[in-house]
C-alpha positions as a printed NumPy array, in Angstrom:
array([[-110.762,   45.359,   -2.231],
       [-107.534,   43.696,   -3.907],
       [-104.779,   46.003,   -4.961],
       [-103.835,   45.786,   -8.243],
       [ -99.882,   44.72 ,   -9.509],
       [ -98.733,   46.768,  -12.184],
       [ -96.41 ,   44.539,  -14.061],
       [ -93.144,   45.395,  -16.088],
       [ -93.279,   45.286,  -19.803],
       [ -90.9  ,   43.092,  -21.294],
       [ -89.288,   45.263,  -23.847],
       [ -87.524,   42.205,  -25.719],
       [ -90.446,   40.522,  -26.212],
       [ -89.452,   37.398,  -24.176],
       [ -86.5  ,   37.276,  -26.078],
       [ -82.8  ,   36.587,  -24.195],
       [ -80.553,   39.384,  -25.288],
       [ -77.307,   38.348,  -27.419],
       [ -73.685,   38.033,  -26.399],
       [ -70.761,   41.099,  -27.012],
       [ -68.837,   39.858,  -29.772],
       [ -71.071,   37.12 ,  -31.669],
       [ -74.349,   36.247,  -32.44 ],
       [ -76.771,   34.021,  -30.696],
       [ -76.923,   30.252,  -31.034],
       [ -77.126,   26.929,  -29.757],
       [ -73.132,   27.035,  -28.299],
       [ -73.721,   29.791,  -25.837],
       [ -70.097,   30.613,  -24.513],
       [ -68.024,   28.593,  -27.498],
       [ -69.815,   31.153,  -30.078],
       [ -66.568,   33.593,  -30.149],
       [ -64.385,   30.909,  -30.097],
       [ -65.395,   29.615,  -33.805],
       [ -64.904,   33.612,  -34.898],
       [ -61.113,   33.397,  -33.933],
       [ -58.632,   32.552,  -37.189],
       [ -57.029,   29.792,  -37.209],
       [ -53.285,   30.981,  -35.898],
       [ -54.94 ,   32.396,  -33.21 ],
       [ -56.693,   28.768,  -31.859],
       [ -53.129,   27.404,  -32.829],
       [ -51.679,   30.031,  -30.243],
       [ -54.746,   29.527,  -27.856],
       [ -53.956,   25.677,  -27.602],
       [ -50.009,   25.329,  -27.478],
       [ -50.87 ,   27.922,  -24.626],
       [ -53.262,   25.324,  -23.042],
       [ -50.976,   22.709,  -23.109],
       [ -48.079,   23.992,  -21.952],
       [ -50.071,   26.033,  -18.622],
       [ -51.141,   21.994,  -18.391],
       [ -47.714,   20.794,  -18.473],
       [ -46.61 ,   23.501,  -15.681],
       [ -49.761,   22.314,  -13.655],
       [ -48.525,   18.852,  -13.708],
       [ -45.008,   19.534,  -13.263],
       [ -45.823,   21.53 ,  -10.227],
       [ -48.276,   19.258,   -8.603],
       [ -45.855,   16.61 ,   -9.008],
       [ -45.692,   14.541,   -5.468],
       [ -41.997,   13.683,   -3.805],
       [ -42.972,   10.097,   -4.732],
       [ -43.749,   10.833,   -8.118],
       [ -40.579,   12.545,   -8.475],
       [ -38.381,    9.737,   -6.283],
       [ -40.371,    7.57 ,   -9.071],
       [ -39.271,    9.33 ,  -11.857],
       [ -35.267,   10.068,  -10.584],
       [ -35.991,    6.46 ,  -10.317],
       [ -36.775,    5.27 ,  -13.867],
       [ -33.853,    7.984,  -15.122],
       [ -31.563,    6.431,  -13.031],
       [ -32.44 ,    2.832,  -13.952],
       [ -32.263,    3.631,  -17.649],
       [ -29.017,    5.769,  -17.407],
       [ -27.175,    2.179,  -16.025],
       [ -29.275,    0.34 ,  -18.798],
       [ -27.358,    2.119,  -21.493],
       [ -24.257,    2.225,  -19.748],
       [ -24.648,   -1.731,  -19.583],
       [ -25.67 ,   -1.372,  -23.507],
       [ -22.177,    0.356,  -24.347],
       [ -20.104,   -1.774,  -22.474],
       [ -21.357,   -4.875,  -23.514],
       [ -20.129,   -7.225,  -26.8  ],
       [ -20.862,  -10.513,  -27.869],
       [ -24.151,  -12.506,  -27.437],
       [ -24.556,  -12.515,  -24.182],
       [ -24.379,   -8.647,  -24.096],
       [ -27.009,   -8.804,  -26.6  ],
       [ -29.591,  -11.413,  -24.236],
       [ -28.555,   -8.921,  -21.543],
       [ -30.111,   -5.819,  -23.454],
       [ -33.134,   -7.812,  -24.611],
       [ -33.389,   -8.745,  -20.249],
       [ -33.362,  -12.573,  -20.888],
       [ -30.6  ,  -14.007,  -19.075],
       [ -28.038,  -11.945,  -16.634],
       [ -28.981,   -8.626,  -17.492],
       [ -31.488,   -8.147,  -14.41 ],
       [ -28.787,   -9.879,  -12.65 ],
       [ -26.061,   -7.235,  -13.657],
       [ -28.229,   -4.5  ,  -12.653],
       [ -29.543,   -5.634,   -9.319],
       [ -25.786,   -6.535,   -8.395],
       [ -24.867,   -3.03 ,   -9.655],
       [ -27.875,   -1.466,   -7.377],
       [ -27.09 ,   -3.551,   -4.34 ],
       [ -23.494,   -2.382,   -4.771],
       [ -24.431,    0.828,   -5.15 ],
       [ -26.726,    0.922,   -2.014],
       [ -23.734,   -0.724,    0.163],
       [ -21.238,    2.   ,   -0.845],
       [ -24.119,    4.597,    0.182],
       [ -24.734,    2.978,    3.14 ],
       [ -20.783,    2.37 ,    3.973],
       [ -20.664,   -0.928,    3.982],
       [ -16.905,   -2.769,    2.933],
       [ -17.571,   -3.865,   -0.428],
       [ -14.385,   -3.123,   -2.96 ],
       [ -12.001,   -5.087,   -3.082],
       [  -8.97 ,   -2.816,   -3.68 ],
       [  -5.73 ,   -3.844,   -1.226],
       [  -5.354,   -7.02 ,   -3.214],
       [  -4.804,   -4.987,   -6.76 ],
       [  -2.424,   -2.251,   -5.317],
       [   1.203,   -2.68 ,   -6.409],
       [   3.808,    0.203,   -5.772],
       [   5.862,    2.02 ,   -7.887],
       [   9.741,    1.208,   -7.466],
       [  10.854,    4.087,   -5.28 ],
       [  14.243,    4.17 ,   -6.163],
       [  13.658,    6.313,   -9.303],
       [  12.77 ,    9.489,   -8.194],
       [  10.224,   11.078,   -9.623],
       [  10.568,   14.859,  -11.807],
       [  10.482,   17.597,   -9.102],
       [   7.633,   19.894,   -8.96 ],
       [   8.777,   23.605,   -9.045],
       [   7.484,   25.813,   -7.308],
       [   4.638,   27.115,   -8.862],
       [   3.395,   30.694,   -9.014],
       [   0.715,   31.323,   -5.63 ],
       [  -2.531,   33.311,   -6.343],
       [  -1.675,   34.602,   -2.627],
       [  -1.646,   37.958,   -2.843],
       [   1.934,   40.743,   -2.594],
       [   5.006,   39.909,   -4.212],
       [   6.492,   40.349,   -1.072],
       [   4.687,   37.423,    0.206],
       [   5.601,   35.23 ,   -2.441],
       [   8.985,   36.196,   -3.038],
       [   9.382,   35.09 ,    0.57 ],
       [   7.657,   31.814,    0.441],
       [   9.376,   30.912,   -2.569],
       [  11.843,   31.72 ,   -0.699],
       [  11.067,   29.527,    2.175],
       [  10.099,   26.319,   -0.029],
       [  13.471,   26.472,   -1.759],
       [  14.962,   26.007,    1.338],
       [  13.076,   23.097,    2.473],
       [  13.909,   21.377,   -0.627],
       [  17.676,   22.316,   -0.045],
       [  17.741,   20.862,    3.419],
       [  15.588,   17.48 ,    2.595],
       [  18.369,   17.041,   -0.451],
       [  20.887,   17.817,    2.256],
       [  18.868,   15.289,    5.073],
       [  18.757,   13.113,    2.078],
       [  22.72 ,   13.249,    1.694],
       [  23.816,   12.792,    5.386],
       [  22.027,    9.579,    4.719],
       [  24.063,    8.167,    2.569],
       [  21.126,    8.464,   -0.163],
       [  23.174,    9.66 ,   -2.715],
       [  20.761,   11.194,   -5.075],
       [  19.052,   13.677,   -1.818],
       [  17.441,   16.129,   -3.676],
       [  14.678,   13.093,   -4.693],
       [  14.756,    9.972,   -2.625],
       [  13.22 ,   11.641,    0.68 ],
       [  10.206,   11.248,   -1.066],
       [  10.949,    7.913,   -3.398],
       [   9.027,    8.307,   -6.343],
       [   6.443,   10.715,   -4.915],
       [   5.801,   13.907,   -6.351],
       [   6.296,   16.577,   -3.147],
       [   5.483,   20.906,   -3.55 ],
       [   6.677,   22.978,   -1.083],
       [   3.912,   25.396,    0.094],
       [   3.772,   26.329,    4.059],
       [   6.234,   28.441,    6.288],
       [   5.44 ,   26.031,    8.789],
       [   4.524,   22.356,    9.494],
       [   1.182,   21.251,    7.485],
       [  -1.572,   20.136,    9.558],
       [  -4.522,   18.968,    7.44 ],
       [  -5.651,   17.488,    4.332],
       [  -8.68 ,   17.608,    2.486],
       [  -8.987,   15.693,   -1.061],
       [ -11.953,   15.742,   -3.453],
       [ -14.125,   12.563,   -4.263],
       [ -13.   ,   13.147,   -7.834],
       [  -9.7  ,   13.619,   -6.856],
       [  -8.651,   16.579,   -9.06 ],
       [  -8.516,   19.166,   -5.885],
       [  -6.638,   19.16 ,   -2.886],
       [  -6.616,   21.664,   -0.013],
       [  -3.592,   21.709,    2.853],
       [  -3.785,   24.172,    5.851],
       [  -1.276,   24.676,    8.453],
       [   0.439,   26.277,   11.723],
       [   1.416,   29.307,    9.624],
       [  -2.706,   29.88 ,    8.985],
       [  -2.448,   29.895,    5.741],
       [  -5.066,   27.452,    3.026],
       [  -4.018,   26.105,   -0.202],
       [  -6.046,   24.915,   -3.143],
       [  -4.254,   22.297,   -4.864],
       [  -4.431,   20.845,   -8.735],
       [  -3.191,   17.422,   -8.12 ],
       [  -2.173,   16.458,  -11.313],
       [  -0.19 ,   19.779,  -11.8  ],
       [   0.556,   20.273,   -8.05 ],
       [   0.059,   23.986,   -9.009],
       [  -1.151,   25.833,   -5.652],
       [  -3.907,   28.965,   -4.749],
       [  -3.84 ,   30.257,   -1.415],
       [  -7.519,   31.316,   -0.017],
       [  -7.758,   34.229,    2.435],
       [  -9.739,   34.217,    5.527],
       [ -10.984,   37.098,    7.807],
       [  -7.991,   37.858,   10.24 ],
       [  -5.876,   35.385,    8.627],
       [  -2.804,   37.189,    8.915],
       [  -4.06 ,   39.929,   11.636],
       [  -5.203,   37.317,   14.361],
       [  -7.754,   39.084,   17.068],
       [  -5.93 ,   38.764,   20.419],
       [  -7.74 ,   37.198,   23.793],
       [  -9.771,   39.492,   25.472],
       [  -7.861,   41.168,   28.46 ],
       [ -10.387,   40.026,   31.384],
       [ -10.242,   36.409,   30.168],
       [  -8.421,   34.292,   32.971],
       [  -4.337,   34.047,   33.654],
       [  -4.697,   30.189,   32.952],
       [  -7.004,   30.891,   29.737],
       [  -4.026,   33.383,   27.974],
       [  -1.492,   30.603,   28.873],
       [  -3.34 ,   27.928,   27.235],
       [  -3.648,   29.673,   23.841],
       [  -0.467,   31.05 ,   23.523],
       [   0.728,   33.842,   21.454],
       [  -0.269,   35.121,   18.03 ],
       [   1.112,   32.19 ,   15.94 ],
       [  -1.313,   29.433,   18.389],
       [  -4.327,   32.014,   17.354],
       [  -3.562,   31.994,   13.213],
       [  -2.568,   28.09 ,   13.466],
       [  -4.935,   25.966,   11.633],
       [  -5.361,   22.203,   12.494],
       [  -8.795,   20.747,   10.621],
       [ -10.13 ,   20.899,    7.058],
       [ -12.89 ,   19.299,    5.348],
       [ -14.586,   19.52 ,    2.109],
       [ -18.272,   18.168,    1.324],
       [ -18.851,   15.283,   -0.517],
       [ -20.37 ,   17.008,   -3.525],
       [ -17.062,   19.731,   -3.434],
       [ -19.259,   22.827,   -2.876],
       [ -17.925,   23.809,    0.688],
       [ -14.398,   23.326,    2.358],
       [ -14.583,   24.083,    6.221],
       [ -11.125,   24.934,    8.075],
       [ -10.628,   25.748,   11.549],
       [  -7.727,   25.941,   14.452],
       [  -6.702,   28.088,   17.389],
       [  -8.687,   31.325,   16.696],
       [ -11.535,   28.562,   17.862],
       [ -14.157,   29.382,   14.77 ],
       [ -15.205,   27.376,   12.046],
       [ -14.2  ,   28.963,    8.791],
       [ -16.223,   27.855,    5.714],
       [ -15.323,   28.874,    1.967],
       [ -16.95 ,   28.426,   -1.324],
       [ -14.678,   25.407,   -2.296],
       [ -14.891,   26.2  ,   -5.942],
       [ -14.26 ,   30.422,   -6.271],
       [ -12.329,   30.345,   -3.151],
       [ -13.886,   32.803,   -1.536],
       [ -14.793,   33.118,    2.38 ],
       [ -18.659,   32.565,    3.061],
       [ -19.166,   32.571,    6.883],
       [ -17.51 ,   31.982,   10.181],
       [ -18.799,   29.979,   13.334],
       [ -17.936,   30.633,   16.645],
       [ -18.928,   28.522,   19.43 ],
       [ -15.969,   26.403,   20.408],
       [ -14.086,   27.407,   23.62 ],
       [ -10.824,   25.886,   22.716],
       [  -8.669,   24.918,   19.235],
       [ -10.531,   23.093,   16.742],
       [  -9.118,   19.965,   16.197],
       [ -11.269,   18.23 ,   13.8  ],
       [ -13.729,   18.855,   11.003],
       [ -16.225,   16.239,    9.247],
       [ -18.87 ,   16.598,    6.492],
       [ -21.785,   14.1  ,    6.457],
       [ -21.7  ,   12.434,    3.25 ],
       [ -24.622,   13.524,    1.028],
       [ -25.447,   16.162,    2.927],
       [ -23.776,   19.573,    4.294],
       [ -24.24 ,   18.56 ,    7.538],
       [ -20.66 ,   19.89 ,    8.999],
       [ -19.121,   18.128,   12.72 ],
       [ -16.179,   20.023,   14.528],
       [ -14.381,   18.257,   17.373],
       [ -12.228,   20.988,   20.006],
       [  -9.834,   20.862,   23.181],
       [ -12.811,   22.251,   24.66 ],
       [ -14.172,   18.44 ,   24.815],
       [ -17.11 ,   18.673,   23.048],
       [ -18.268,   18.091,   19.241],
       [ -20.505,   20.926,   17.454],
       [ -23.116,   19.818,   14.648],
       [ -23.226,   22.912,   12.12 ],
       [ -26.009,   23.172,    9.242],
       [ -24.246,   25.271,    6.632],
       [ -27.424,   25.274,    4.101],
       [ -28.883,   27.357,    6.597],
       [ -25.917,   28.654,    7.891],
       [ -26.712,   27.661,   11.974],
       [ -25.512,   26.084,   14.577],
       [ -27.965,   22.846,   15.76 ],
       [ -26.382,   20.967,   18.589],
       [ -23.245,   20.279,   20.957],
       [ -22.22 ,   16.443,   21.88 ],
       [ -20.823,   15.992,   25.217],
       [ -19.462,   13.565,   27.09 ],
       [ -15.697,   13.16 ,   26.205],
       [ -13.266,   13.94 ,   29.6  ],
       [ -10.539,   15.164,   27.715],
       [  -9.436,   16.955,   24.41 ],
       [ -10.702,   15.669,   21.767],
       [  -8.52 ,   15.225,   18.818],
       [ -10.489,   14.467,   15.544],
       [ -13.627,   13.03 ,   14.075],
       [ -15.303,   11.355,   11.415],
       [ -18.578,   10.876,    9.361],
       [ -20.484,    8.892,    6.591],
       [ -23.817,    8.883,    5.339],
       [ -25.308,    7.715,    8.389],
       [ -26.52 ,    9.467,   11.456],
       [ -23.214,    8.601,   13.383],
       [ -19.956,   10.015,   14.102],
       [ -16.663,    8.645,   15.535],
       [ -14.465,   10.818,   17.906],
       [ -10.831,    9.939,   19.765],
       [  -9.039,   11.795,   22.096],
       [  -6.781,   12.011,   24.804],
       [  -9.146,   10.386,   27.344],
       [  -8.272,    7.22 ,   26.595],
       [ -11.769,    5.991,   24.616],
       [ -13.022,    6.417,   21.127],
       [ -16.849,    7.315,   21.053],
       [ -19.877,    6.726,   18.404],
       [ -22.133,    9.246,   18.913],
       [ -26.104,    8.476,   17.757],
       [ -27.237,   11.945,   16.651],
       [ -30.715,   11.499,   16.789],
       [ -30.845,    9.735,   19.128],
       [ -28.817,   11.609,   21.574],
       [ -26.682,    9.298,   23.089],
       [ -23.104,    7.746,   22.446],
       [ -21.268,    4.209,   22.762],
       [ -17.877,    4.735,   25.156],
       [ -14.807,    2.212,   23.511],
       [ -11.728,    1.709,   25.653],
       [  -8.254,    2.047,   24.031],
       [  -4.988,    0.389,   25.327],
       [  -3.814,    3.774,   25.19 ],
       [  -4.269,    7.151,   26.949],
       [  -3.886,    9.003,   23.483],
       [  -5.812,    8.379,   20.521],
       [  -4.676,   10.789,   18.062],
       [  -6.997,    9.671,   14.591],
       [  -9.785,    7.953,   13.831],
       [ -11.736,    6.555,   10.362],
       [ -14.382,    5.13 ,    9.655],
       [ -13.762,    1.708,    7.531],
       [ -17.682,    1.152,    7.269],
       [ -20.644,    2.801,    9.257],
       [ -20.099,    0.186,   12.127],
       [ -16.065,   -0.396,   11.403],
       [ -13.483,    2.341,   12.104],
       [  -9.498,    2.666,   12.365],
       [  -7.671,    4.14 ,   14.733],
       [  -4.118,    5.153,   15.839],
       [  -1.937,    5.655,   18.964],
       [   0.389,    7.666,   20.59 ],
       [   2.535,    4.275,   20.525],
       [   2.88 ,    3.867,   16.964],
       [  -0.295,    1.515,   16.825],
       [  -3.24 ,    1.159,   15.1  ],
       [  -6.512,   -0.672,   16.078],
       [  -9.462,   -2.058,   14.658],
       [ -13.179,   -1.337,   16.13 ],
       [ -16.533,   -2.849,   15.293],
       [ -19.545,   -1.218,   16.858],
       [ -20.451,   -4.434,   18.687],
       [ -16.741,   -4.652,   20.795],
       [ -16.008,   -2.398,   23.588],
       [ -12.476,   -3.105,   22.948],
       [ -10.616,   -3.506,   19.702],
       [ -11.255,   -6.103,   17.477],
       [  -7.037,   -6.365,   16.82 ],
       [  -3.992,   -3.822,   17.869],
       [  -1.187,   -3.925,   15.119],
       [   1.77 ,   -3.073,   17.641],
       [   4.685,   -1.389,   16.451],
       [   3.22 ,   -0.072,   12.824],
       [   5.2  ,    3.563,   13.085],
       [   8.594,    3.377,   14.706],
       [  11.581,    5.691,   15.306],
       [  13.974,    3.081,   13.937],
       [  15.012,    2.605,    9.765],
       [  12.5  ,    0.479,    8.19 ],
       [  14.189,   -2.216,    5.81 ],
       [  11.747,   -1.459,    2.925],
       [  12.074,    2.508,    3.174],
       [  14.647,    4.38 ,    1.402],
       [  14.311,    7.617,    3.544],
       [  16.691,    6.707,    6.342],
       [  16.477,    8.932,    9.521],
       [  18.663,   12.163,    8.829],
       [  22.006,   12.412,   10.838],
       [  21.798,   15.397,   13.033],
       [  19.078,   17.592,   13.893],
       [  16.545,   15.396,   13.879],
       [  15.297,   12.377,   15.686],
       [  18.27 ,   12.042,   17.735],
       [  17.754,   15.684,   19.176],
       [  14.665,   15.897,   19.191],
       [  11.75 ,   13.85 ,   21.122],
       [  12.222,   10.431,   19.664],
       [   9.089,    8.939,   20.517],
       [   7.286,   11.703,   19.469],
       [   8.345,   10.455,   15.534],
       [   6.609,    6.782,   16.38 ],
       [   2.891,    8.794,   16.971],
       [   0.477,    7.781,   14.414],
       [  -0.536,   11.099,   13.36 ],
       [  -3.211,   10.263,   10.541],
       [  -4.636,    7.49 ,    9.014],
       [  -7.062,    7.459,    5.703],
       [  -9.484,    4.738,    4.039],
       [ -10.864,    4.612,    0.959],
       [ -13.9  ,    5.269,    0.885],
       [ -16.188,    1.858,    0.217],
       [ -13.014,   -0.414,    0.027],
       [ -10.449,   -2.484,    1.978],
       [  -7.332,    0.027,    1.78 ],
       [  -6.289,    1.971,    4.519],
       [  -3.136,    3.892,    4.961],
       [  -1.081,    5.811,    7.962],
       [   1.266,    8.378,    8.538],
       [   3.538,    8.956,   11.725],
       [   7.085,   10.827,   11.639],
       [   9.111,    7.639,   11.301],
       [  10.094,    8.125,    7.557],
       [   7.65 ,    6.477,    5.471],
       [   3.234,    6.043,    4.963],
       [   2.096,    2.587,    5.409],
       [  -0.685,    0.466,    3.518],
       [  -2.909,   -1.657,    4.369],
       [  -5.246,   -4.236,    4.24 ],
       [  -7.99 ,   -4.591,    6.335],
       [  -9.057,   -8.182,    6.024],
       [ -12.174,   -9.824,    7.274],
       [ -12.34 ,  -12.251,   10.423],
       [ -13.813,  -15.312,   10.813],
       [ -16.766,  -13.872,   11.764],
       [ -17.536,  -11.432,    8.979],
       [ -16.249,   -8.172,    9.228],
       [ -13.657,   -6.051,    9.828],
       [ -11.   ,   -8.136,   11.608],
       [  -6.777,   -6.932,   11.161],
       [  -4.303,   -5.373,    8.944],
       [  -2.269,   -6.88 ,    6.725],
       [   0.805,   -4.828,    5.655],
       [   0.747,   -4.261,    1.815],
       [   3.758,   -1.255,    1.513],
       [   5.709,    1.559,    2.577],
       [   5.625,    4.392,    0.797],
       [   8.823,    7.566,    1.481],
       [   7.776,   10.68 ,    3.383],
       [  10.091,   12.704,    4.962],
       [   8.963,   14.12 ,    7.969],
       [   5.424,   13.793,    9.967],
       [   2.477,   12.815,    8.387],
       [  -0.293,   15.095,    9.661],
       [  -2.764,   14.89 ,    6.879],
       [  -3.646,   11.725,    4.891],
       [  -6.297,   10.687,    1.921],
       [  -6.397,    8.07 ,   -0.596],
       [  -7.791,    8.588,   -4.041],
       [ -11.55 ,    6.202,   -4.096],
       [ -10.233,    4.315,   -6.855],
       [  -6.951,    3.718,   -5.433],
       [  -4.858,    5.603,   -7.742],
       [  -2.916,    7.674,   -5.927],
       [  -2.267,    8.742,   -1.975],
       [  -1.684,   11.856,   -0.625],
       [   0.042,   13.917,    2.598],
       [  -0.101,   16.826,    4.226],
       [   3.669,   16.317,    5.578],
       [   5.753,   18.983,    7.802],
       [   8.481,   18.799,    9.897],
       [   6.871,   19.196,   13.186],
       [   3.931,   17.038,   15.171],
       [   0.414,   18.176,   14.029],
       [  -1.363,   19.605,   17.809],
       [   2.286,   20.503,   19.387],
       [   6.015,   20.784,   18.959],
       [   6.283,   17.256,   20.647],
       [   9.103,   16.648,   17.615],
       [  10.598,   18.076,   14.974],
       [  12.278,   16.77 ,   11.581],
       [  15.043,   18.637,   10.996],
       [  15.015,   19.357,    6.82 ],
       [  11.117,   17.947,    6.032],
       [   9.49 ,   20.074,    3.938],
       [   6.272,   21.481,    4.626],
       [   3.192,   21.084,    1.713],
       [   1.598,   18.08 ,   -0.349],
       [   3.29 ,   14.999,   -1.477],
       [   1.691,   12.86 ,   -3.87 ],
       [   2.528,    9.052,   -4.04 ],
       [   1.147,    7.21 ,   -7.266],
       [   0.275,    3.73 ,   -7.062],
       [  -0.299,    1.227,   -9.727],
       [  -4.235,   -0.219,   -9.495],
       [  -4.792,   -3.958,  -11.339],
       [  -7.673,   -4.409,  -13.351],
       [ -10.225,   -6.92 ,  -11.986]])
């Protein structure tokens, strides 16, 4: 027999039950929708679009968004071209019909060489220098941020007597007017107890930061040469060497002063971080902008001789006495690699946009160092000492000697494309109004020591260079091409007055002005001393053609 299936009884009578909140029909889900008023669908759909535009905004791709910086970019030089330009041919150029794609992809080519470092201004030719025989208005010395009145009444103290002794150096000359003429028409602020070591100048050219022996860091405003003094950790409280280091390790660093002394500073290309460092052997890096300390590195062995920012990037290089070069990432606040191979101590560095840094030192060789790929190019010098080094392009560099001469590489020489002998000398130069002092001074102390080029500066995408040694004045230049394309030599183009040694050296991109970090002693030593040099900024102005 078959068992029977009791079925359930449909109690809707095959009918589908309605939806909560409307009534049955042929929309199914979109029935509510129609009972909403019509503010509310207004609401409901701006809401749409924008959660849309957020979806697409997020989901955008790093092409789309290279794309799109792009197009911005493109249009941004468009209207720039659009103000600029009068006449009809400005008006074919907007509508793109003769040289307006020209303009631009000249603009964008130049644009790309300057990135890349490539020599591409053409800026020695259009330099002309002010008449140095007028002095210009002294800068008084302006109220320092730094801290007690104690402390300031005392360097106030201190930079009024510099000024008193360069008018007096100035005198014993024969100068007549002393107080000014040291320093020609170059505007000069007082600032450090002792000599200044380092200079750091903005790409704008607004800010300027000086450290020196004394350990202390100034923020400058060029244009009023008014000063703020940044404090680090320890700065005036230096930690002393641990007692079990070794009998030949206390000897090397020296007292307290060695241990505060700073001898490197560098700011980032966008002006967000300045990095100083010196004998306490730690990389100290501020917030360029507030002033204010963000974070210390230790690593380095010895004094930290020179700093280095990779341009676009805060990519930070520091070059020691311990021989080796440290590669810093300060976005993420780590240390990522050390670069050996230099034999001696290493006395400063320099970086573009590329993945390559030049290094000089006291083993007779500058060095290009290939950071990813790990390896470095050796270049002989003439000289045991190579005291500076910059690069002219991101295969070009100048350098400078402890013989008062500067060279010219190019990546594919081992030696120098050309030696300029005898740039920086101990004796008067004929166009240089700052004769050597009478006593105290060069005669006493070591006069070969005032010949040592102690800096040199380019700027930055052009053909002027300049360099600073103790001999009285800062020299331009122009680094013409060779015969083979290039970097090739210098050609003088002016002296400009500095009494006492140029440690620190930086010329404004556009040419307009140059400026020094200038004290009366040698930057890494006491090899020499200028008897009445002031120690702070000087600022020479030069006058810049139009094209």
């Amino acid at each position: 027999m078959s068992k029977r299936v009791k079925r359930p009884v449909d109690k809707g009578g095959g009918r589908k039950k309605p939806r909560k909140g409307g009534a049955a029909d042929a929309d199914g889900e979109d029935a509510g929708f129609f009972l909403l008023g019509d503010d509310e669908k207004q609401k409901q759909q701006q809401q749409q679009q924008a959660e849309e535009s957020e979806d697409e905004q997020v989901h955008e791709t790093a092409e789309e968004k290279r794309l799109r910086l792009a197009r911005a970019y493109l249009d941004q030089m468009r209207e720039d071209d659009d103000e600029g330009g009068e006449g009809e041919e400005d008006d074919e150029e907007r509508r793109g019909v003769t040289g307006g794609r020209d303009r631009l992809a000249e603009r964008l080519q130049q644009d790309a060489a300057e990135a890349q470092g490539r020599l591409q201004r053409i800026l020695a030719n259009r330099i002309s220098i002010p008449d140095q025989t007028r002095p210009a208005p002294r800068v008084e010395d302006c109220d320092s941020e730094s801290g007690s009145d104690a402390e300031d009444e005392a360097e106030a103290a201190a930079a009024a007597d510099s000024l008193a002794a360069a008018a007096a150096a100035g005198a014993a000359a024969g100068l007549g007017n002393g107080a000014a003429l040291p320093y020609g028409a170059g505007r000069f602020a007082a600032a450090h107890r002792s000599s200044a070591t380092a200079l750091a100048l903005s790409q704008d050219g607004a800010t300027a930061f000086t450290v020196g022996k004394d350990g202390a860091i100034y923020k400058w405003d060029v244009e009023a040469m008014r000063k703020v003094q940044l404090m680090r950790p320890g700065g005036n409280q230096p930690q002393p060497l641990q007692p079990e280091a070794a009998e030949w390790v206390q000897r090397r660093s020296g007292g307290q002063g060695v241990l505060r002394a700073l001898y490197a500073a560098a700011l980032s290309s966008d002006g967000r971080f300045l990095a100083v460092g010196g004998g306490d052997r730690k990389v100290h890096l501020f917030d360029a902008a507030a002033g204010l300390h963000v974070a210390s590195y230790p690593g380095h062995r010895d004094i930290i001789s020179g700093l280095a920012f990779k341009d676009g990037s805060h990519t930070l290089f520091s070059s020691s006495f311990d021989r080796t070069i440290k590669v810093w990432s300060v976005d993420d606040g780590a240390y990522v690699d050390t670069l050996f191979g230099h034999q001696a101590e290493i006395h400063g560095v320099d970086a573009l946009r590329q993945e390559r840094v030049v290094s000089c030192g006291h083993d007779h060789t500058c060095r290009v160092w290939k950071v990813q790929e790990e390896s470095h190019l050796i270049f002989r010098a003439h000289r045991p000492s190579v005291e500076c080094c910059r690069f002219i392009t991101g295969t070009e560099w100048l350098s400078g000697a402890d013989d008062g001469s500067l060279q010219v590489w190019t990546q594919v020489k081992k030696k120098p494309v050309s030696i300029y002998r005898g740039a920086h000398s101990c004796r008067p130069h004929a166009a240089t109004p700052a004769a050597p002092p009478a006593k105290g001074s060069w005669a006493t102390a070591n006069s070969e020591a005032v010949g040592w080029v102690q800096s040199v500066a380019v700027a930055r995408g052009s053909d002027l260079a300049a360099s600073g040694a103790g001999d009285g004045a800062i020299r331009l230049w122009a680094v013409e091409q060779s015969k083979h394309g290039g970097a090739g030599f210098l050609r003088p183009v002016g002296d400009l007055p500095a009494l006492g040694f140029v440690n620190g050296l930086a010329i404004e991109r556009g040419g307009r002005f140059v400026a020094a970090a200038v004290g009366n002693e040698t930057r890494l030593g006491r090899w020499g001393r200028v008897e009445g040099a002031g120690n702070g900024l000087l600022v020479h102005p030069l006058v810049v053609a139009d094209e």
